[in-house]
N, C-alpha and C positions, 0 to 999 in steps of 0.2 A: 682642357688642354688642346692645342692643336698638335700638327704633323710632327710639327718639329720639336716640340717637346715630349711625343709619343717617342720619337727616333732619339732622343734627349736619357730618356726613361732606361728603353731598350738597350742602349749602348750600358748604361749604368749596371745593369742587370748582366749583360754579358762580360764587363769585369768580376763580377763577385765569381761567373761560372766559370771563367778563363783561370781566377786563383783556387778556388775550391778543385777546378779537373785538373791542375795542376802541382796538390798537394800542399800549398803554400798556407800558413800562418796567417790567421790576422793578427796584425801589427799596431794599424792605426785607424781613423777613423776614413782613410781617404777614399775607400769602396763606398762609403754613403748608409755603412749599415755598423751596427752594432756588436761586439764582438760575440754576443748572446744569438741576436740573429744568424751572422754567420756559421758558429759551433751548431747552430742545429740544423740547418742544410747540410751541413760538411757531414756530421753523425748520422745523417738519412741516405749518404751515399754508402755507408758501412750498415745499415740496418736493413735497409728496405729489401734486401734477398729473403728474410725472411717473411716479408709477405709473397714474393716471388723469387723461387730459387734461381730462374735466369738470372734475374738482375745483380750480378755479383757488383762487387765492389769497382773490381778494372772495367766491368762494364759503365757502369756510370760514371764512374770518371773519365771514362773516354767522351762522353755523352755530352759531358757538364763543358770538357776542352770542348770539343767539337762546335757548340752554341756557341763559346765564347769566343771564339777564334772568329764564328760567323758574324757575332753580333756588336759590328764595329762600326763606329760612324764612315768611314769609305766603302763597306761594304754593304749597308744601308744607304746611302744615300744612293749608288751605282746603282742598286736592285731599283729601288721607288723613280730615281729619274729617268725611268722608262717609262712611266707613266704619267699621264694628266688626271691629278688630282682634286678639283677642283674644289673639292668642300668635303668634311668627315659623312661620312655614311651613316644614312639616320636609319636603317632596315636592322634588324635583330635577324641573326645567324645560327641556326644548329651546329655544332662541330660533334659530331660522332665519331669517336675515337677510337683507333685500334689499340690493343696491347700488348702487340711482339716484341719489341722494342722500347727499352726507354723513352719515354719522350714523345715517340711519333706522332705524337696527334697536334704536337705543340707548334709545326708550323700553321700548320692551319690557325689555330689559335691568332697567332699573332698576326698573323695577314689581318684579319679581321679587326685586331687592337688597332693597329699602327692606321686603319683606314676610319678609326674611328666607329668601328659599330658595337654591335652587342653580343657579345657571345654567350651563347647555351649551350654551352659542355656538356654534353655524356661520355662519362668514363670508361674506360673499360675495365673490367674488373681485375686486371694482371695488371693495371697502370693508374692505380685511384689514387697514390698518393706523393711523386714525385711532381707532378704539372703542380696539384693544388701547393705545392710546396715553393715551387719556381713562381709562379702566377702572386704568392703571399710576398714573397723577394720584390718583387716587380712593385707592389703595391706599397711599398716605401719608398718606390722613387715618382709615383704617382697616385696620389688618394682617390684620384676619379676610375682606376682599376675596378674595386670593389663593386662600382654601380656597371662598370660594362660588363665584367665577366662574371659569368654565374654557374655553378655548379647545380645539374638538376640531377637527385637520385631517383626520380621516378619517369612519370609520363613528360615528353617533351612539349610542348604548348607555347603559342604567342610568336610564333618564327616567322619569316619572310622568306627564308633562301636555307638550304640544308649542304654540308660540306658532310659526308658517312663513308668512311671506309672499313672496310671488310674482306670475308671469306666471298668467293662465287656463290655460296647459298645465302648468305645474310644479305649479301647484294640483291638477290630475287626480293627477298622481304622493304630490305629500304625502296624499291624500285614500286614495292605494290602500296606501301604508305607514304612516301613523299614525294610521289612522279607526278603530281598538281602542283608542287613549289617550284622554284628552278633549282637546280641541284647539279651536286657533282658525286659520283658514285662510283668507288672504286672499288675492283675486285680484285682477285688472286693476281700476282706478278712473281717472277724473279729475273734473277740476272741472269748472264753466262760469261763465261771468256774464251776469246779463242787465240791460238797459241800455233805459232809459224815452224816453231823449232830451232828459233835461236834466242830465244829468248837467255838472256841472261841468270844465273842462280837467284840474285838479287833481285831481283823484274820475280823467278819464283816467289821470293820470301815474300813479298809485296802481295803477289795473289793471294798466298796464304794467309794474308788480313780479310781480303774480301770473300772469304770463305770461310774464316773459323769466326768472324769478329759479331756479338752477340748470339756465339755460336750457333750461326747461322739462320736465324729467325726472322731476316728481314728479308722483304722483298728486293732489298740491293745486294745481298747476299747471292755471292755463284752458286749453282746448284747444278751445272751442266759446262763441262770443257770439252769446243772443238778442237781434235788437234790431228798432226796431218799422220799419215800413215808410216809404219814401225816409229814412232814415238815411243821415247825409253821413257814409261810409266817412272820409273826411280827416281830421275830426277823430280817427278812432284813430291815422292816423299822425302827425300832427302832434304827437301828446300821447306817443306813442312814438318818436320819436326821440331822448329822452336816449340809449336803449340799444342806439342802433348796436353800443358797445361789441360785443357779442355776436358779431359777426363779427369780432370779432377773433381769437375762439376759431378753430383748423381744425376741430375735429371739426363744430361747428356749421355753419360755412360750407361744408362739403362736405357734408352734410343739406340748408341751403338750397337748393345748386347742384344737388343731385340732385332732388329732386321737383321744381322749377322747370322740370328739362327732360324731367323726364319728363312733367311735365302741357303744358307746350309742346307734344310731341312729339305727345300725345295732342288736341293742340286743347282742351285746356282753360280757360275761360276762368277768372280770375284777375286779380287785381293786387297791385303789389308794388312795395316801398321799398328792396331791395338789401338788407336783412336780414328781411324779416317778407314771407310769402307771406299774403293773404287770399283766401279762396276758399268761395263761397255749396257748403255739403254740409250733407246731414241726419246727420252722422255725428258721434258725440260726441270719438274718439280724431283727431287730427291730428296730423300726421310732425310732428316737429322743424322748426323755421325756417317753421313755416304754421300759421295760425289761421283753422279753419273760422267761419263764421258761419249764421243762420238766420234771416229775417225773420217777424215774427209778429203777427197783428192785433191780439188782445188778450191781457190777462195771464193770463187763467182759462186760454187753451189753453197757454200755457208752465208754470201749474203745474201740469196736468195732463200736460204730458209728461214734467217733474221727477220726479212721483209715481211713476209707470209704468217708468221709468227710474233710481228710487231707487236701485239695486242695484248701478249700474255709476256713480253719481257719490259722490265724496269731499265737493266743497265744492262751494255755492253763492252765487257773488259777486255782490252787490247792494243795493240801498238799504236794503232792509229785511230781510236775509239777512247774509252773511259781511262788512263794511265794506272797502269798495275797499280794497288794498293790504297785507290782511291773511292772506289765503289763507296764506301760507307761514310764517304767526306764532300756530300754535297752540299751548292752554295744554294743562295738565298734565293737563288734564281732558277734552281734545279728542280721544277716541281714533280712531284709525282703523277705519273702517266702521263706526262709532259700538259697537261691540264695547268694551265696559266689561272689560279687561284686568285689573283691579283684582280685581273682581268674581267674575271666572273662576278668579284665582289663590285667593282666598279660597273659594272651592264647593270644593276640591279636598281 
């Protein structure tokens, strides 16, 4: 296949996710796939929590829209006609893959399909079986899938180029075994937002996606709000409690339950709505179930500590930055740690 029938493939694949994240029926045969194939993607987005309890249901349906929504021929073609592509990529690719998040390791994935190389997958083990499920999808809209993408469960071998994301310490490790390939190596990130104080309720609720939305496990995920001094704390909870849901999760509610008593314990001051801990730190990463915050006189010293701090944030949510509610809807062109993935496969 070439480009255009990779991009051909793709788009096919990101209807089936666009009707599956959207709850809808198979009907007829016009998705390109079977209504047997379909039913068991659809029944993987209700199963797969129990290999991992994050992965609930609403989350992967948010997941499956999310692709599909990206995975449109105008939205592909805009992303690739940025670049010169002159012929498929003959070099075989590691993608080492995180597992916080549904999905995450799949763009990568795909940068490397669509450009025509080889992919060697490592999975992560919180994420082994939604990609091989999507990837199996993919491969009835194109049978030369099967020879480029490969699942290894062991040692990785026979690579050109390594794509590895990770913690700050697995980053040390990829960095001391593939720092001879050319590579792209990514460590710890999160987001933040900062907040003027006139923010609208709704402009809240909207944050309140980019902070509770795979409860909180992604690198695009706020972890940290600047906001300006006497700021009425209330209005965050107020504008966040659509998503009690969240404790409804256990793994979530026993993260809550724990740092709650451990900073208890410690005398630490805090407050809290029974799902969401707030608590005034200069620290950008926040446990699970707690959102630090930072008060700040003016805007020049929070862009200056953005600046300074570049290296460890993913996104920044804001008026005139990332649009409330968006953090977790980025396009095709939105790489991570702003590393042009595209770019990299093409140098090679």
């Amino acid at each position: 296949m070439n480009l255009q029938q990779r991009i051909n493939s793709a788009v096919q694949l990101g209807k089936v996710l666009t009707a599956i994240g959207t709850q809808q029926k198979w009907v007829d045969f016009s998705l390109g796939i079977t209504a047997e194939e379909y039913g068991r993607l659809q029944e993987l987005t209700k199963t797969v929590k129990h290999h991992n309890g994050w992965f609930t249901e609403k989350e992967v349906l948010f997941s499956f829209q999310s692709w599909g929504e990206g995975l449109t021929e105008d939205n592909l073609q805009k992303w690739l006609g940025n670049y010169t592509i002159p012929s498929d990529l003959t070099k075989s690719v590691a993608v080492i893959m995180a597992g916080n998040i549904p999905m995450v390791g799949f763009h990568d994935l795909l940068c490397v399909y669509l450009l025509g190389g080889k992919v060697k997958a490592k999975l992560a083990t919180d994420d082994k079986i939604l990609i091989p499920a999507i990837v199996k999808t993919l491969s009835i809209f194109d049978d030369e899938v099967n020879h480029k993408i490969e699942f290894i469960p062991f040692k990785l071998e026979g690579f050109d180029a390594v794509i590895a994301t990770g913690s700050n310490n697995t980053a040390r490790y990829f960095e001391t075994y593939f720092g001879k390939y050319p590579n792209i190596i990514r460590k710890n990130r999160t987001s933040v937002a900062v907040l003027n104080g006139r923010e609208t309720q709704e402009e809240l609720k909207k944050l309140a996606d980019d902070v509770f939305r795979y409860y909180g496990l992604g690198c695009r995920n706020v972890t940290k709000l600047f906001i300006p001094k006497e700021y009425d704390l209330n209005l965050i909870f107020k504008a966040f409690f659509d998503h009690i849901y969240v404790a409804e999760n256990n793994k979530y509610a026993n993260n809550y339950d724990y740092h709650k008593a451990v900073y208890l314990m410690e005398q630490e001051e805090m407050i809290e709505n029974g799902f969401l801990l707030l608590k005034q730190d200069k620290s950008l990463h926040s446990p699970i179930g707690m959102l630090f915050y930072e008060y700040y006189d003016d805007a020049e010293s929070v862009a200056n500590y953005l600046a300074e701090n570049e290296s460890e944030i993913q996104c920044v949510v804001a008026k005139n930055k990332i649009p409330f509610g968006n953090s977790q809807k980025p396009k095709l062109w939105d790489y991570a740690d702003n590393i042009d993935v595209v770019e990299f496969l093409l140098s090679l």
